[in-house]
C-alpha positions as CSV (number, residue, x, y, z in Angstrom):
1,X,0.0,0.0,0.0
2,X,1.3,3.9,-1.2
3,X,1.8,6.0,2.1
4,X,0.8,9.6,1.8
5,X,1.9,12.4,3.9
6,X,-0.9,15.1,4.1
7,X,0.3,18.8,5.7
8,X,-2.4,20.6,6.5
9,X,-1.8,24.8,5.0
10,X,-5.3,26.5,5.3
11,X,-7.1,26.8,8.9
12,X,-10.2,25.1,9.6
13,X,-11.9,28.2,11.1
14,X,-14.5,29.4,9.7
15,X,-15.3,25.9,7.7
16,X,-17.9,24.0,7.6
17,X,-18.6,21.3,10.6
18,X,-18.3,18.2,8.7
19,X,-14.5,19.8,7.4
20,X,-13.4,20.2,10.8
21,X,-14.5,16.8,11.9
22,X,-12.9,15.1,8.8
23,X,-9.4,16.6,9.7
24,X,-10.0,15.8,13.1
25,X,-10.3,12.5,12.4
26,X,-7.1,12.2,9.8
27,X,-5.4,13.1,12.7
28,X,-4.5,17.0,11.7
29,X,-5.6,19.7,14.7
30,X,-3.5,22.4,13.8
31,X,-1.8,24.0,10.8
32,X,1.1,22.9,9.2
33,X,0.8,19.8,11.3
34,X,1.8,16.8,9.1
35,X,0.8,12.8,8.9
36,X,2.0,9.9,7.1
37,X,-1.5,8.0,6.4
38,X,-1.3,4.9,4.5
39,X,-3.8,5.0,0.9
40,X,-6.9,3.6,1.7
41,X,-10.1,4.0,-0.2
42,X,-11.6,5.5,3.2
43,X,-8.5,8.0,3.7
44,X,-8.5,8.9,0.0
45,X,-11.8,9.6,0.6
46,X,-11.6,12.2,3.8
47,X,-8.5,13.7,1.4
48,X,-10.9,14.7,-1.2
49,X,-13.6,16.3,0.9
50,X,-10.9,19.0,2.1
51,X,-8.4,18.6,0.1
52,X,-8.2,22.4,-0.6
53,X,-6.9,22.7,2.9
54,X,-4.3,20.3,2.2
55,X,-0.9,19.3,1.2
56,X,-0.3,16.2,-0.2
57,X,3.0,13.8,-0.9
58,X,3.8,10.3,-2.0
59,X,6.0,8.9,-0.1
């Protein structure tokens, strides 16, 4: 399985509940904070619903 590290670069404030919760549960609570996630269908999934908040890299 790929393993993607995601940054995130924009702030969740001022965003949308369901945003918030779905970085929240990748793991990223405050900006510029940074995960390696491994490429599931489920992750890939959470990465497009904010990924204009986001930074992502193949690792």
């Amino acid at each position: 399985m790929k393993k993607l590290k995601i940054t995130l670069v924009k702030s969740p404030i001022d965003r949308p509940q369901k945003q918030k919760l779905t970085l929240e549960a990748l793991g990223l609570t405050k900006t510029n904070s940074s995960k390696e996630v491994e490429a599931t269908p489920q992750v890939l999934g959470m990465i497009r619903k904010v990924e204009h908040m986001l930074k992502v890299e193949e690792i």
